[in-house]
DSSP file (Angstrom, degrees, kcal/mol; ACC not computed):
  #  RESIDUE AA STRUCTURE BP1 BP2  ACC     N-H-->O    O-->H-N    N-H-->O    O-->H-N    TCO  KAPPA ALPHA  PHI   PSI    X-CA   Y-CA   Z-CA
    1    1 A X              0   0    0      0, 0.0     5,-0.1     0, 0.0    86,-0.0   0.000 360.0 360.0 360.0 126.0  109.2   90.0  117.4
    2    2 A X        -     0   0    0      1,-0.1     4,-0.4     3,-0.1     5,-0.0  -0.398 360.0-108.7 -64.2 167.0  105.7   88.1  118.2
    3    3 A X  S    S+     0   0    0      1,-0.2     4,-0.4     2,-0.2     3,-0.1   0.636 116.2  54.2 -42.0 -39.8  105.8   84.8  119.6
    4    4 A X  S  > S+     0   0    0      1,-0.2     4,-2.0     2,-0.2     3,-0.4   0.737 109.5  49.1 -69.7 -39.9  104.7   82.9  116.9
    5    5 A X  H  > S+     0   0    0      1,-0.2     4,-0.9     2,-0.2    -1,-0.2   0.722 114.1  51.4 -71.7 -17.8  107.5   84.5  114.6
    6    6 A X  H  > S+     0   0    0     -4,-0.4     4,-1.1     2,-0.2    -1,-0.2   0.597 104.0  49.7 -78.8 -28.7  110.1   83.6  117.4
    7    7 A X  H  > S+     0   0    0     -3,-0.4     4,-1.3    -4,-0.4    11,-0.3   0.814 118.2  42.8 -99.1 -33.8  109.3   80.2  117.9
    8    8 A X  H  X S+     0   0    0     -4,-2.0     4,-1.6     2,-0.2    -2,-0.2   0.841 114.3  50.5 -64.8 -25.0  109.6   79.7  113.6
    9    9 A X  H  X S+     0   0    0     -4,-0.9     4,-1.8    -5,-0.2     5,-0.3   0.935 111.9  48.6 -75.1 -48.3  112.8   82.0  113.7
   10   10 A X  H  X S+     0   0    0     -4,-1.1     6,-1.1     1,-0.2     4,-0.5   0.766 114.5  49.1 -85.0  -8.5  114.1   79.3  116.8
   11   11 A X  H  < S+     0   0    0     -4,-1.3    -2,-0.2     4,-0.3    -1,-0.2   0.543 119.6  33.9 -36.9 -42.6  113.1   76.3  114.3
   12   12 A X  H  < S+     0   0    0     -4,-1.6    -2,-0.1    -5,-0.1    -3,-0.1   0.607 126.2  39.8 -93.5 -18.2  114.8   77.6  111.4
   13   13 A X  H  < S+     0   0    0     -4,-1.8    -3,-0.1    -5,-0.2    -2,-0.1   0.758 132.6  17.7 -75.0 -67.7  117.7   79.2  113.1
   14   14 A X  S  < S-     0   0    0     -4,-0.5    33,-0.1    -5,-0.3    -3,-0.1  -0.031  94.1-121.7-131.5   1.6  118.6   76.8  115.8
   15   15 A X        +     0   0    0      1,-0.2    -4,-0.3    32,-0.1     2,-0.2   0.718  62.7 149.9  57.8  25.5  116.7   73.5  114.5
   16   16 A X        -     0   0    0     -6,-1.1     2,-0.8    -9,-0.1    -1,-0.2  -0.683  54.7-128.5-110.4 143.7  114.5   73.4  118.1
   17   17 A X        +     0   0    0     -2,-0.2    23,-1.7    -6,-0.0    24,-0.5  -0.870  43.0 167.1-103.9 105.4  111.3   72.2  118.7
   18   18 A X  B     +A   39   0A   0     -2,-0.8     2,-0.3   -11,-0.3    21,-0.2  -0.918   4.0 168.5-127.2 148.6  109.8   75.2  120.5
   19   19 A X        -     0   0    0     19,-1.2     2,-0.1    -2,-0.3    19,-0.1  -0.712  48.3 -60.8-135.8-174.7  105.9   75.6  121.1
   20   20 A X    >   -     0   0    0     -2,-0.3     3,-0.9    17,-0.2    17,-0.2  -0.547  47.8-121.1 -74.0 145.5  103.7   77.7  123.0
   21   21 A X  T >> S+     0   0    0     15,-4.1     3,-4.3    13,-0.4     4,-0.5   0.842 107.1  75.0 -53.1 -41.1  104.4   77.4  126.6
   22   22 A X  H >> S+     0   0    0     12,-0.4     4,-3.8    14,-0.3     3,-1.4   0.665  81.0  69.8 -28.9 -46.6  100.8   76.3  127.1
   23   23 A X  H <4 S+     0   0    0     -3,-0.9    -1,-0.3     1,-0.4    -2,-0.1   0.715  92.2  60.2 -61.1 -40.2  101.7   73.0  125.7
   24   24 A X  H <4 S-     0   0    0     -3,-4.3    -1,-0.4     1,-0.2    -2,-0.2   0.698 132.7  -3.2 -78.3   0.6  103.8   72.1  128.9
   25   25 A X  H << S-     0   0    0     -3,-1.4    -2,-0.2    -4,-0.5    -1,-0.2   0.536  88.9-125.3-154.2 -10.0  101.5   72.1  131.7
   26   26 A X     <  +     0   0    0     -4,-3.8     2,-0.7     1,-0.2    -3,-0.1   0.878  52.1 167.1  63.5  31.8   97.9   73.5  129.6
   27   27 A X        -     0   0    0     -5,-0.3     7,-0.4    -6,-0.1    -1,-0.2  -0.709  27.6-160.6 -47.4  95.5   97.7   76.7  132.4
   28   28 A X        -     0   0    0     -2,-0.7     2,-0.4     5,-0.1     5,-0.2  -0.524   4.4-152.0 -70.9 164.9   95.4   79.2  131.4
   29   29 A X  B >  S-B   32   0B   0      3,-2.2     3,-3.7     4,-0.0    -1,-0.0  -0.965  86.8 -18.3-124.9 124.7   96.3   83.1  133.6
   30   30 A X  T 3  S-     0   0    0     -2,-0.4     3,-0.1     1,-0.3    -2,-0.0   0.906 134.3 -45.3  30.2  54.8   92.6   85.0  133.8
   31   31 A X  T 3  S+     0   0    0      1,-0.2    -1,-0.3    -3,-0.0     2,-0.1   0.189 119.5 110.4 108.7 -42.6   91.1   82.8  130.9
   32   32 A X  B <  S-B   29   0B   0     -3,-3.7    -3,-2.2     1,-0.1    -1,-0.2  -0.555  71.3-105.3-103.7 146.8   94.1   83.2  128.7
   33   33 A X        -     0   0    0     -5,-0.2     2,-0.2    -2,-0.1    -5,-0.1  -0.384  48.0-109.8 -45.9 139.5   97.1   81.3  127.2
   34   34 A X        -     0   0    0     -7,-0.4     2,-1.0    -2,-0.1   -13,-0.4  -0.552  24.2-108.8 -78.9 152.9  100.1   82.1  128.7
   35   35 A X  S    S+     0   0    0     -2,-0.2     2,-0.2   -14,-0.1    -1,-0.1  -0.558  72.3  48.0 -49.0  92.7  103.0   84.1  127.2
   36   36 A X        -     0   0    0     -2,-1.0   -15,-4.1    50,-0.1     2,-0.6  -0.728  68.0 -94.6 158.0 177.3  106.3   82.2  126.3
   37   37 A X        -     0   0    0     48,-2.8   -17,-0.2   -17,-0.2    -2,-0.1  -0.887  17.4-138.1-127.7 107.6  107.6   79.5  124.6
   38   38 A X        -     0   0    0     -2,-0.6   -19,-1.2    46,-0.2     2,-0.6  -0.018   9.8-147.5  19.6 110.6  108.7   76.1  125.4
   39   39 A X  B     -A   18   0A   0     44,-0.9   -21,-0.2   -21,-0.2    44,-0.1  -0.790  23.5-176.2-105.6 148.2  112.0   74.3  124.0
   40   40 A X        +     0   0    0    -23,-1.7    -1,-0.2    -2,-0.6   -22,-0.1   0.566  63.4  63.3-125.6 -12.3  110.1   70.6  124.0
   41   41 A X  S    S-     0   0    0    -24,-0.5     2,-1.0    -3,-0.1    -2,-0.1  -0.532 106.1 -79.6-121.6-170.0  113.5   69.3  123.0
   42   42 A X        -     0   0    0      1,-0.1    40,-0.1    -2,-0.1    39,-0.0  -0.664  35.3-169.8 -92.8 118.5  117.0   68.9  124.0
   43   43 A X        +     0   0    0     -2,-1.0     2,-1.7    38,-0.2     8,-1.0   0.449  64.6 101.6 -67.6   6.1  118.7   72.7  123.3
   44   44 A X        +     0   0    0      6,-0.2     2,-0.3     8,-0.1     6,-0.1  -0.618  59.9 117.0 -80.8  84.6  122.2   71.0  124.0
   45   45 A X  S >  S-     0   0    0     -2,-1.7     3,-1.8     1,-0.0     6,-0.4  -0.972  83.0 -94.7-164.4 147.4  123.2   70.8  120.0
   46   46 A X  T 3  S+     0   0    0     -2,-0.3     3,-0.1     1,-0.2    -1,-0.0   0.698 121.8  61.1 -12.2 -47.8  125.8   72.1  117.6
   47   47 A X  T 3  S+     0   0    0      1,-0.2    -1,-0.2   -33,-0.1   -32,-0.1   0.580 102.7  47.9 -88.9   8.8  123.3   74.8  116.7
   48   48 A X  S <  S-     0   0    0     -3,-1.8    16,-1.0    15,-0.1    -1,-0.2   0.767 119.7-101.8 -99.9 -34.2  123.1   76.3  120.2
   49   49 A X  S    S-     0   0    0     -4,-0.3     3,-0.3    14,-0.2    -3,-0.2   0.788  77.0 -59.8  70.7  81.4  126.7   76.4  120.6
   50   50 A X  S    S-     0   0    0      1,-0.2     2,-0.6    -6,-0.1    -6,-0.2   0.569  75.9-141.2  13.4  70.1  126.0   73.1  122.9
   51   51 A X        -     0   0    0     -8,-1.0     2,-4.0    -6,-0.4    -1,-0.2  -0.464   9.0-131.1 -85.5 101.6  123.7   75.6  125.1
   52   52 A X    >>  -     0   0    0     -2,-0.6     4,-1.2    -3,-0.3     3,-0.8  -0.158  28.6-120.8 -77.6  65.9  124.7   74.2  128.4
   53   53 A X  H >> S-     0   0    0     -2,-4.0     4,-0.9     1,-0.2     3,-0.8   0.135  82.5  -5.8  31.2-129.3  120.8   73.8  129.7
   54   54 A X  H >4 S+     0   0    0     26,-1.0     3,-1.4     1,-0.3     4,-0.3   0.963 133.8  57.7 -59.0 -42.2  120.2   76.0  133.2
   55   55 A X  H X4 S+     0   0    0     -3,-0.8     3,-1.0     1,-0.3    -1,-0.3   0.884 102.1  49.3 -54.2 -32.8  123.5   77.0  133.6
   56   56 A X  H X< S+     0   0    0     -4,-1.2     3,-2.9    -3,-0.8    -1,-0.3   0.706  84.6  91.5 -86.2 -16.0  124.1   78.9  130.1
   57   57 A X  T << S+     0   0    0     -3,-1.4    18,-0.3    -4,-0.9    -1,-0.2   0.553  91.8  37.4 -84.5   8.8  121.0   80.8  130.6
   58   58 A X  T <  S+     0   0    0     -3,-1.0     2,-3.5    -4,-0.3    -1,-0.3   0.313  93.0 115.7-101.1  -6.1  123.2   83.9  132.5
   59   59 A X    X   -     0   0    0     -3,-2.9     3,-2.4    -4,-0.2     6,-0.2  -0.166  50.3-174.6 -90.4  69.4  125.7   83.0  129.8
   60   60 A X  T 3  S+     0   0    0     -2,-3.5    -1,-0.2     1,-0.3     9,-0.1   0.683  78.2  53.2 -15.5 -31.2  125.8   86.5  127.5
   61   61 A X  T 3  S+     0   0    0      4,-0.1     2,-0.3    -5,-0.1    -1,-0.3   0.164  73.2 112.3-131.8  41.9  128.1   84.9  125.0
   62   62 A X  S X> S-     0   0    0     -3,-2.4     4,-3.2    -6,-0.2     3,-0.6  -0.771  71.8-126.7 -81.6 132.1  126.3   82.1  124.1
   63   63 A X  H 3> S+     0   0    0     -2,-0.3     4,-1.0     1,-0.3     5,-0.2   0.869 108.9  43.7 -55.7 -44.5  124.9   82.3  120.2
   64   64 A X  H 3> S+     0   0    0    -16,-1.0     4,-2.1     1,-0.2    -1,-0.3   0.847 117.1  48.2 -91.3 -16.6  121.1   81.5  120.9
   65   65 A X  H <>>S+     0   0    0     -3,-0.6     4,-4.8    -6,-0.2     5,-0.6   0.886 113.8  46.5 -82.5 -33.3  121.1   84.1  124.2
   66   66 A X  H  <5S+     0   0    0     -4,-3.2     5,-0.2     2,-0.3    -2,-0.2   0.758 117.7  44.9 -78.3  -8.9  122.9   86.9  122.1
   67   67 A X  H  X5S+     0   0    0     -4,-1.0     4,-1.9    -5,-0.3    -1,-0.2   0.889 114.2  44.8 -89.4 -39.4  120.3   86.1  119.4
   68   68 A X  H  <>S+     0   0    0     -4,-2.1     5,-1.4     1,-0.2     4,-0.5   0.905 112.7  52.8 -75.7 -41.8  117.4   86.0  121.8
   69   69 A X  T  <5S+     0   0    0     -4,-4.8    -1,-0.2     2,-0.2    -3,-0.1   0.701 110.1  58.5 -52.6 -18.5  118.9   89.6  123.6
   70   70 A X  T  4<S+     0   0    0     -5,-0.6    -2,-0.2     1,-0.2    -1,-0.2   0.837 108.0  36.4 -79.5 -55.3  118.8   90.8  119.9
   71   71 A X  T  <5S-     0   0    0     -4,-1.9    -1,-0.2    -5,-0.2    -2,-0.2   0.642 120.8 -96.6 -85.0  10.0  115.3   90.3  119.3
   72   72 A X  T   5S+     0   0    0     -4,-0.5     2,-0.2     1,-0.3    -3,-0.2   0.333  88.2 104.0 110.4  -5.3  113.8   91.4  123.0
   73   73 A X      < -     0   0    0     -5,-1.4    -1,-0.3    14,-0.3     2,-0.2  -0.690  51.8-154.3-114.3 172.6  113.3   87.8  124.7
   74   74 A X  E     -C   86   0C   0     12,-1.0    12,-2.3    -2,-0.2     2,-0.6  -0.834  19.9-108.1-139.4 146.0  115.5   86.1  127.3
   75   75 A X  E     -C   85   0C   0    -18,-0.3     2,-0.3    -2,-0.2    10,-0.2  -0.906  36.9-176.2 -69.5 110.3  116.2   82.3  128.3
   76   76 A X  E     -C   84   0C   0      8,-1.2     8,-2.0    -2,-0.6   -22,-0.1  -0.964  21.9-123.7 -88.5 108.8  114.8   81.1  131.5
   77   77 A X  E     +C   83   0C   0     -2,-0.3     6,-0.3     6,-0.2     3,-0.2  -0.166  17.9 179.8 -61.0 126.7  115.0   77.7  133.6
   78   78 A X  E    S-     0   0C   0      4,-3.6     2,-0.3     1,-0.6    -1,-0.2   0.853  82.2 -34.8 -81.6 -36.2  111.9   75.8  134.5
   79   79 A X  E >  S-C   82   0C   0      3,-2.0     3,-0.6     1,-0.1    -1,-0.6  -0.797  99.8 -48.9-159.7-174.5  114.4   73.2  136.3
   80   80 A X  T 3  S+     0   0    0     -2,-0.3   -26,-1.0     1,-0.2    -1,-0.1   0.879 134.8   8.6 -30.4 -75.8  117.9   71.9  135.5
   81   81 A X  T 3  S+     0   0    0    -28,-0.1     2,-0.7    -4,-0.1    -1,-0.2   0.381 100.1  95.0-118.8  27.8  117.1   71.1  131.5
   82   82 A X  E <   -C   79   0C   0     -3,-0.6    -4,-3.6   -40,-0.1    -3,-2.0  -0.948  62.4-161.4-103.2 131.3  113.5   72.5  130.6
   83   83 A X  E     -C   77   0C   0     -2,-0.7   -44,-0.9    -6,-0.3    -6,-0.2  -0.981   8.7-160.2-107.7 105.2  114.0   76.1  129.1
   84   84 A X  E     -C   76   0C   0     -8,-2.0    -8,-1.2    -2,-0.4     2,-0.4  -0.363   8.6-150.1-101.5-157.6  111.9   78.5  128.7
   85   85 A X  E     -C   75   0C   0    -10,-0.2   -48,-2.8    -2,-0.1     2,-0.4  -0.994  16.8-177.9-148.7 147.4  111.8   81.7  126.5
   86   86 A X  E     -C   74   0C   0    -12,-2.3   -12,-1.0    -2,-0.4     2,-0.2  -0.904  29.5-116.7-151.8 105.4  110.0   84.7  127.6
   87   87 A X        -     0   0    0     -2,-0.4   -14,-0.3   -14,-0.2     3,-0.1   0.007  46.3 -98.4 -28.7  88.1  109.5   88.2  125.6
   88   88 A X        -     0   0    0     -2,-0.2    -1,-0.1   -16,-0.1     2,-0.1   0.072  43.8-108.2 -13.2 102.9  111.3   91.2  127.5
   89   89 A X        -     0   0    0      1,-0.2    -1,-0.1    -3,-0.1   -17,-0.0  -0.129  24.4-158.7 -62.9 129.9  109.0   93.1  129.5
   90   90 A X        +     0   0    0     -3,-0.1     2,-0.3    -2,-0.1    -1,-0.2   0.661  57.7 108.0 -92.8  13.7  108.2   96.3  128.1
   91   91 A X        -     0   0    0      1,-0.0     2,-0.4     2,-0.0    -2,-0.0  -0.672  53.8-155.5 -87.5 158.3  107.0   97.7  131.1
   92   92 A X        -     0   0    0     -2,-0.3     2,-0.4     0, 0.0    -2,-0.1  -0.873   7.4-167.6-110.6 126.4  109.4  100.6  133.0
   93   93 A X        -     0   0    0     -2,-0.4     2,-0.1     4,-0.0     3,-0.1  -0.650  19.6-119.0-103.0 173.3  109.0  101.1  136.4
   94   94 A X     >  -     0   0    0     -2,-0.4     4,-1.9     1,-0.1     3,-0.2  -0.539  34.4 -99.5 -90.9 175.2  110.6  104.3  138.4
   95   95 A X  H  > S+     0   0    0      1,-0.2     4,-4.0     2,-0.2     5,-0.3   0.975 126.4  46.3 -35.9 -64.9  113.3  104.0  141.3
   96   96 A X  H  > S+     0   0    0      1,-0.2     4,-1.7     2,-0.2    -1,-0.2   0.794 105.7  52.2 -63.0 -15.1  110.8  104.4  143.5
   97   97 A X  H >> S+     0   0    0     -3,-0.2     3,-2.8     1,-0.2     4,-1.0   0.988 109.6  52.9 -77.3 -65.5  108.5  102.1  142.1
   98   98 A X  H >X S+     0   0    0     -4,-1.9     4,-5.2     2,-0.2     3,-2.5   0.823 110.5  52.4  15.7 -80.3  111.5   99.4  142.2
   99   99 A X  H 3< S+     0   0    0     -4,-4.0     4,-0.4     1,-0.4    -1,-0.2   0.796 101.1  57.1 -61.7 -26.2  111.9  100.2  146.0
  100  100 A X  H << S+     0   0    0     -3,-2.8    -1,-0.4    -4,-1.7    -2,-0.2   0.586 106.6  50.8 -80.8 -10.6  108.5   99.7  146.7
  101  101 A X  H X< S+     0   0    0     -3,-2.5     3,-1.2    -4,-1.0    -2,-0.2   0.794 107.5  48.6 -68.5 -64.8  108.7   96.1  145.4
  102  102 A X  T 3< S+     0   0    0     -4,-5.2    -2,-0.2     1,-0.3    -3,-0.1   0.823 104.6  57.3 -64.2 -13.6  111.6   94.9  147.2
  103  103 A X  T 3  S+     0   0    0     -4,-0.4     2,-0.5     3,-0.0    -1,-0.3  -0.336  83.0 125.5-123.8  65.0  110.3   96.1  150.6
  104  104 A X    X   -     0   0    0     -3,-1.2     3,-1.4    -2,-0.1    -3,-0.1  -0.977  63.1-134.8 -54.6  82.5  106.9   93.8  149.8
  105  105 A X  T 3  S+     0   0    0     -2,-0.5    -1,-0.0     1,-0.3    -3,-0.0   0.741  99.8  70.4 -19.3 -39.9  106.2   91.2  152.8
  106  106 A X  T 3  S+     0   0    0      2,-0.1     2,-0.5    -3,-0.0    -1,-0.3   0.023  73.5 106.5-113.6  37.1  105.7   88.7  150.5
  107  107 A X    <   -     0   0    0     -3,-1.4     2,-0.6    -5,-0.1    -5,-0.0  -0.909  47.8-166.4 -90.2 130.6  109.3   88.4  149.4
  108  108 A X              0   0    0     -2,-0.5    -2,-0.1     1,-0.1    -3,-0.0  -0.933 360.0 360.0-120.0 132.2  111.3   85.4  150.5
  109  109 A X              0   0    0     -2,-0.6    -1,-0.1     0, 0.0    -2,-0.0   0.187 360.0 360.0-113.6 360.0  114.9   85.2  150.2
């Protein structure tokens, strides 16, 4: 599912005022809008199953994550209660490729 069908499907759906991520902060990456969408309101309502902001966004058996796991995107915290929503990546990396990521200098734990 594109973005634009994702952010009317989480309007009609779930009654949330979701835009293009662009909208919060107007970041271009190399030129371009960025990829994801924006909840611009508060997602804590009836139609979320009271979608308890950062915390709920690990929460598998919450109604708007098991709808968003259905259709290929995922919930993510910007801070405590800004949410964003971010397409499943379709790239696959190998094991190795994996291994070579984590042992990256420029990881900080």
């Amino acid at each position: 599912m594109n973005q634009e069908t994702m952010i009317k499907e989480l309007e009609s759906k779930f009654k949330l005022n979701a835009v293009p991520r662009f909208e919060f902060d107007a970041t271009l990456i190399d030129g371009k809008e960025p990829q994801g969408i924006w909840i611009r309101d508060d997602i804590c309502k009836e139609s979320t199953g009271f979608y308890n902001y950062a915390e709920d966004t690990m929460n598998d058996s919450n109604i708007l994550n098991q709808f968003l796991s259905s259709k290929g995107w995922y919930a993510e915290p910007y801070d405590a209660e800004t949410i964003m929503i971010y397409e499943i990546s379709k790239t696959y990396h190998t094991p190795e490729e994996v291994d070579a990521m984590s042992d990256s200098e420029d990881d900080y734990y």
